[in-house]
Each structure stands twice: as C-alpha cells, then as structure tokens.
mmCIF file of the N, C-alpha and C atoms, coordinates in Angstrom:
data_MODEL
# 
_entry.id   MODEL 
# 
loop_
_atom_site.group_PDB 
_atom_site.id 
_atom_site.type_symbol 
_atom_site.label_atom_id 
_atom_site.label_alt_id 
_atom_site.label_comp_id 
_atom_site.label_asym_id 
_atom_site.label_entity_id 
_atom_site.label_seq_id 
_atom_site.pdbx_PDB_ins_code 
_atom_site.Cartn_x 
_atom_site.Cartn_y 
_atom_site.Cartn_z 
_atom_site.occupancy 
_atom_site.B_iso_or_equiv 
_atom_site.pdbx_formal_charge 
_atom_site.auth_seq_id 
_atom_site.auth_comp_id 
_atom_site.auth_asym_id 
_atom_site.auth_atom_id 
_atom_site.pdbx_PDB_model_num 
ATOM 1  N N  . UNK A 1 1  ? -9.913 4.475  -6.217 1.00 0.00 ? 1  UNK A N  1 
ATOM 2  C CA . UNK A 1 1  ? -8.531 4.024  -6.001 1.00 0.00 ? 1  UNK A CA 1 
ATOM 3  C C  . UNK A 1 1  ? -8.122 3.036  -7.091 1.00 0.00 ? 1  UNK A C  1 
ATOM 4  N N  . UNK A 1 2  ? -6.864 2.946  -8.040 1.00 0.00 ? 2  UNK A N  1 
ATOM 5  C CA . UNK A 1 2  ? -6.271 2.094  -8.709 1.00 0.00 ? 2  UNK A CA 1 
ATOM 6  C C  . UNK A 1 2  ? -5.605 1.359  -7.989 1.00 0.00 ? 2  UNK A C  1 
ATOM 7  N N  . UNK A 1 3  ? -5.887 0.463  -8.213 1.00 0.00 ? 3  UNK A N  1 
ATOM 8  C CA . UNK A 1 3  ? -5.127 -0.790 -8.006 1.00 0.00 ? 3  UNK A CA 1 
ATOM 9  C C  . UNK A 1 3  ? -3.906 -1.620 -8.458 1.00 0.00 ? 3  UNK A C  1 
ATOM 10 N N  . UNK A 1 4  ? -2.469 -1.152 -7.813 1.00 0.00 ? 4  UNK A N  1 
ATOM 11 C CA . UNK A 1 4  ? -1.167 -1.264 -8.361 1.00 0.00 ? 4  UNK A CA 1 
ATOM 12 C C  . UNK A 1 4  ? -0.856 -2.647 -8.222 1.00 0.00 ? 4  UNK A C  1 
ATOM 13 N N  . UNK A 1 5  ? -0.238 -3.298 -9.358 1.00 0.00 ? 5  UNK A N  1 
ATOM 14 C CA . UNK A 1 5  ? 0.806  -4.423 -9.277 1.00 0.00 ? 5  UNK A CA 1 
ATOM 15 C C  . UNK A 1 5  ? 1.600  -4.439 -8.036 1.00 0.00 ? 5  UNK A C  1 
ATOM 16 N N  . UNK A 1 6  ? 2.417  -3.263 -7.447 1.00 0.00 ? 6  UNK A N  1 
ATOM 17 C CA . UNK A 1 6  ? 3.075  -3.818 -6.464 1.00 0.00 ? 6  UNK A CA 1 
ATOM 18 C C  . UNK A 1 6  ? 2.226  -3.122 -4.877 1.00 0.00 ? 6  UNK A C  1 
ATOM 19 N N  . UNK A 1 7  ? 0.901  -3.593 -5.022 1.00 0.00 ? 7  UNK A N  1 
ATOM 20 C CA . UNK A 1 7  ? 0.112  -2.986 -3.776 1.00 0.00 ? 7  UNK A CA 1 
ATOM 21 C C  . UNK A 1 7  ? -0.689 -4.489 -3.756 1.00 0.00 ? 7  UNK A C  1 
ATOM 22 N N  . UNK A 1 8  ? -0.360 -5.014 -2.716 1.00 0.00 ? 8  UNK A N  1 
ATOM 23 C CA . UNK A 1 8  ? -1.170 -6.126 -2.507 1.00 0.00 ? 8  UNK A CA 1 
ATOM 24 C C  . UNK A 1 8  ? -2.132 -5.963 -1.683 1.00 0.00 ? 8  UNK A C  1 
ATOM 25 N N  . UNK A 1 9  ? -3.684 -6.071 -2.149 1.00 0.00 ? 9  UNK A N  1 
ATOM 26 C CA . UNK A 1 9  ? -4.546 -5.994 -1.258 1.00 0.00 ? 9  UNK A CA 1 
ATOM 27 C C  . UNK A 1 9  ? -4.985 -6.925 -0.295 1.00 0.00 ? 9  UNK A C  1 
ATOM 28 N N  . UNK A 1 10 ? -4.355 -8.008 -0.302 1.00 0.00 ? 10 UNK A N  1 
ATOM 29 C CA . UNK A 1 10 ? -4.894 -9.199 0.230  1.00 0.00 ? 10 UNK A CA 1 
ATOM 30 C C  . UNK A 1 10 ? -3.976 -9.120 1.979  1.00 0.00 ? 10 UNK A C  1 
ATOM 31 N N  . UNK A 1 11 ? -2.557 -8.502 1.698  1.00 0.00 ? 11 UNK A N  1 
ATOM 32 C CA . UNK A 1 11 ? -1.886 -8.305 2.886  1.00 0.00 ? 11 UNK A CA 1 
ATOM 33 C C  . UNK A 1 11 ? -1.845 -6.555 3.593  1.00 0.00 ? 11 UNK A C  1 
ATOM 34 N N  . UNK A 1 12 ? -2.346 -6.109 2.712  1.00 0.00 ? 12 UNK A N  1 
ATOM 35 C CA . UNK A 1 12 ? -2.200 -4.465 2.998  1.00 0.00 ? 12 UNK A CA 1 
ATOM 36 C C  . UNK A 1 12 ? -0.951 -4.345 3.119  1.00 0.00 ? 12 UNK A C  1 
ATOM 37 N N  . UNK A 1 13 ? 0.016  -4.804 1.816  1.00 0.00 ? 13 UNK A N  1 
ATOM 38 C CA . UNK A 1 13 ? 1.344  -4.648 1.893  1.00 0.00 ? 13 UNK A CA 1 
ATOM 39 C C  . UNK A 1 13 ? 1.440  -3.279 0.754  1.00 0.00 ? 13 UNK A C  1 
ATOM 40 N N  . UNK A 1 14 ? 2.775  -3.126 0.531  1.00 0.00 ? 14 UNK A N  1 
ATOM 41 C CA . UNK A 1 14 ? 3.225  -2.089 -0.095 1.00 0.00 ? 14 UNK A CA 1 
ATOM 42 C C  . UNK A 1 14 ? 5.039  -2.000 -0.511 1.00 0.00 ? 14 UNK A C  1 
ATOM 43 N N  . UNK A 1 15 ? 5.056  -2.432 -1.359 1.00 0.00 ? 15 UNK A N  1 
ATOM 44 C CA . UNK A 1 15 ? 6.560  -2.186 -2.019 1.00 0.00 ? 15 UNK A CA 1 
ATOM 45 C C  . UNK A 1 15 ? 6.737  -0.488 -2.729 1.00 0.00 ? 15 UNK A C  1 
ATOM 46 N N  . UNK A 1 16 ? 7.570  -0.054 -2.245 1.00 0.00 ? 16 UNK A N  1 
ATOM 47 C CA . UNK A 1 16 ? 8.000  1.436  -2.744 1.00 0.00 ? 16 UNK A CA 1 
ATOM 48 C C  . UNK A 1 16 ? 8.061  1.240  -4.066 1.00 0.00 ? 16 UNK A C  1 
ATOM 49 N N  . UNK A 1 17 ? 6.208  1.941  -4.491 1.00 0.00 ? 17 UNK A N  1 
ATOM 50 C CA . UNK A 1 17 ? 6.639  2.702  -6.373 1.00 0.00 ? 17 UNK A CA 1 
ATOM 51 C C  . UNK A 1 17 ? 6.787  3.651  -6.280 1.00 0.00 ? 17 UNK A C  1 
ATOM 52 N N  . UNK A 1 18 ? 7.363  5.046  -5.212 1.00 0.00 ? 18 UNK A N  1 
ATOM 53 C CA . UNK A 1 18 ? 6.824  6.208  -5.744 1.00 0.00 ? 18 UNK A CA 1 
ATOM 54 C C  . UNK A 1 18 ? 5.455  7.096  -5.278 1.00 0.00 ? 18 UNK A C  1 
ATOM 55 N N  . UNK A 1 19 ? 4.805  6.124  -6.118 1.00 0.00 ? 19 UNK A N  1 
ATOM 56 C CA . UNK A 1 19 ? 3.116  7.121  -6.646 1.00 0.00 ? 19 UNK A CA 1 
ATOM 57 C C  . UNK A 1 19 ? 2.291  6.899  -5.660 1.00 0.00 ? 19 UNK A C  1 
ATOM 58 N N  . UNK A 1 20 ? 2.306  5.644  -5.195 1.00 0.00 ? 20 UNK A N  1 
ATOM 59 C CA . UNK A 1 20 ? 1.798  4.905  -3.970 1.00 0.00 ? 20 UNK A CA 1 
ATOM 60 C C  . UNK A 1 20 ? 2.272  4.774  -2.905 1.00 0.00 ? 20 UNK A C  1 
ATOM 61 N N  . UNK A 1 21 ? 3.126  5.151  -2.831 1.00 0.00 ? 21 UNK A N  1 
ATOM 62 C CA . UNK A 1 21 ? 3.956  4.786  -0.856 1.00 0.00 ? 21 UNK A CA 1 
ATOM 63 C C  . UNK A 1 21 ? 3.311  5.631  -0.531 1.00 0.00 ? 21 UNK A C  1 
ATOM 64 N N  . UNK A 1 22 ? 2.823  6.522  -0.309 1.00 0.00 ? 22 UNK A N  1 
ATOM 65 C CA . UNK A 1 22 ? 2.291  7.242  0.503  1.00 0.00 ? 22 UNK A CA 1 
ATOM 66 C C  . UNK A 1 22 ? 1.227  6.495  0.934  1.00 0.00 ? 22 UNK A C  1 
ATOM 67 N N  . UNK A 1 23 ? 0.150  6.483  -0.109 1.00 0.00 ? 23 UNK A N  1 
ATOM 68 C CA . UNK A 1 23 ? -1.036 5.821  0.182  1.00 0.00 ? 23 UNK A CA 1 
ATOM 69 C C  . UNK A 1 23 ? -0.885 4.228  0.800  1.00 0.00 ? 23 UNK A C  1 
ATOM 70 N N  . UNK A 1 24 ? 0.162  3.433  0.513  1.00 0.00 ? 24 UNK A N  1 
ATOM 71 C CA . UNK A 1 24 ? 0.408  2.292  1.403  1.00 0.00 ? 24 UNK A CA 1 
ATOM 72 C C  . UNK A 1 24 ? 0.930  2.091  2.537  1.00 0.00 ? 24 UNK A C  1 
ATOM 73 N N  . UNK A 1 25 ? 1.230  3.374  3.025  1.00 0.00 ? 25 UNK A N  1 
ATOM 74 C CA . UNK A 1 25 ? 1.838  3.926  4.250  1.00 0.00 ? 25 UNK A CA 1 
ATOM 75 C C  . UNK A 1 25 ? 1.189  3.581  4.802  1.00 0.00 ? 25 UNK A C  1 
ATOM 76 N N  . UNK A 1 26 ? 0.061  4.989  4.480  1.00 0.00 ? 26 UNK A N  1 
ATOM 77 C CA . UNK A 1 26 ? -1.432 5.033  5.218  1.00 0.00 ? 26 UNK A CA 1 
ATOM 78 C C  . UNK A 1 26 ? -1.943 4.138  5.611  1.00 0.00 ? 26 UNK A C  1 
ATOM 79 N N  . UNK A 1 27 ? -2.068 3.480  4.815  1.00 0.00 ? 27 UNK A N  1 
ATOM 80 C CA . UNK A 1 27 ? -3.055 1.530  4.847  1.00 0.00 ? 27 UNK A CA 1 
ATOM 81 C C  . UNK A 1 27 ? -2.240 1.114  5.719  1.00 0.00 ? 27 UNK A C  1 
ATOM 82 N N  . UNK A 1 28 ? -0.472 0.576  5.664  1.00 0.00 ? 28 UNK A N  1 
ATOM 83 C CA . UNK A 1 28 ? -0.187 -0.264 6.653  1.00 0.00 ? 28 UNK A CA 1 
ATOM 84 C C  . UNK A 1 28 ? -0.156 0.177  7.962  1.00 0.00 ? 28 UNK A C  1 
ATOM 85 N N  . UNK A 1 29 ? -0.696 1.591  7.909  1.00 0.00 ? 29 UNK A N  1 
ATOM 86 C CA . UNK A 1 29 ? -0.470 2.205  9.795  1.00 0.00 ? 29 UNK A CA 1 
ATOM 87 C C  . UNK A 1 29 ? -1.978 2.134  9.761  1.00 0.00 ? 29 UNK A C  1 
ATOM 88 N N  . UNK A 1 30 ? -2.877 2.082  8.972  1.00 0.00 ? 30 UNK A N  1 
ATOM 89 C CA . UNK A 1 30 ? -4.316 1.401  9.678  1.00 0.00 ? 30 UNK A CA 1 
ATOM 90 C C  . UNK A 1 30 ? -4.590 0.358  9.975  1.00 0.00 ? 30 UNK A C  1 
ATOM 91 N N  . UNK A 1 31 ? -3.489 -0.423 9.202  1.00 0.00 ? 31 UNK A N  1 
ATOM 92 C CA . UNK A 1 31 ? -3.887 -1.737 9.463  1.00 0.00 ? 31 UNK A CA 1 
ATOM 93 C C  . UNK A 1 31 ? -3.112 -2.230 10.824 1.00 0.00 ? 31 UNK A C  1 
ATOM 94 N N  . UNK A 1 32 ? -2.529 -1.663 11.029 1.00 0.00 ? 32 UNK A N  1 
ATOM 95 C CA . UNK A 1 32 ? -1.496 -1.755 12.233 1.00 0.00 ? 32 UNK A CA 1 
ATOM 96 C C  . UNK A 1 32 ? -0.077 -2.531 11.960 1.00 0.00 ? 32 UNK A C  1 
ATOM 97 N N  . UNK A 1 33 ? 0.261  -1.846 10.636 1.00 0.00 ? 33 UNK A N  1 
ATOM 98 C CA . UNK A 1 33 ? 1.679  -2.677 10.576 1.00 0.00 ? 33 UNK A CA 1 
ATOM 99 C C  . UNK A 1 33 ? 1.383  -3.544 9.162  1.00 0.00 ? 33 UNK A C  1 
# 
C-alpha cells in the first residue's frame, strides 16, 4: 500500500483524491467511521 498525502494514517481519515477513496472508504467503515 502507498501511502498518500491526503490519507492520514494516524486517524484512518480520508479526503477525496480519486485514486484512494475507495480504499479510504474501506478503512473508515473498518474502522467504524
């Protein structure tokens, strides 16, 4: 997994790039939100 500027791993957040919302989707519905 790369690790995006606007993918914060520390909150399992996710700002819409595109390439990654999907995959930060994923994360914030595992993480529960």
């Amino acid at each position: 997994m790369v690790k995006s500027e606007r993918y914060t791993v520390q909150t399992h957040e996710c700002i819409r790039c595109g390439k990654c919302e999907a995959a930060c989707t994923a994360k914030a519905i595992q993480k529960g939100g």
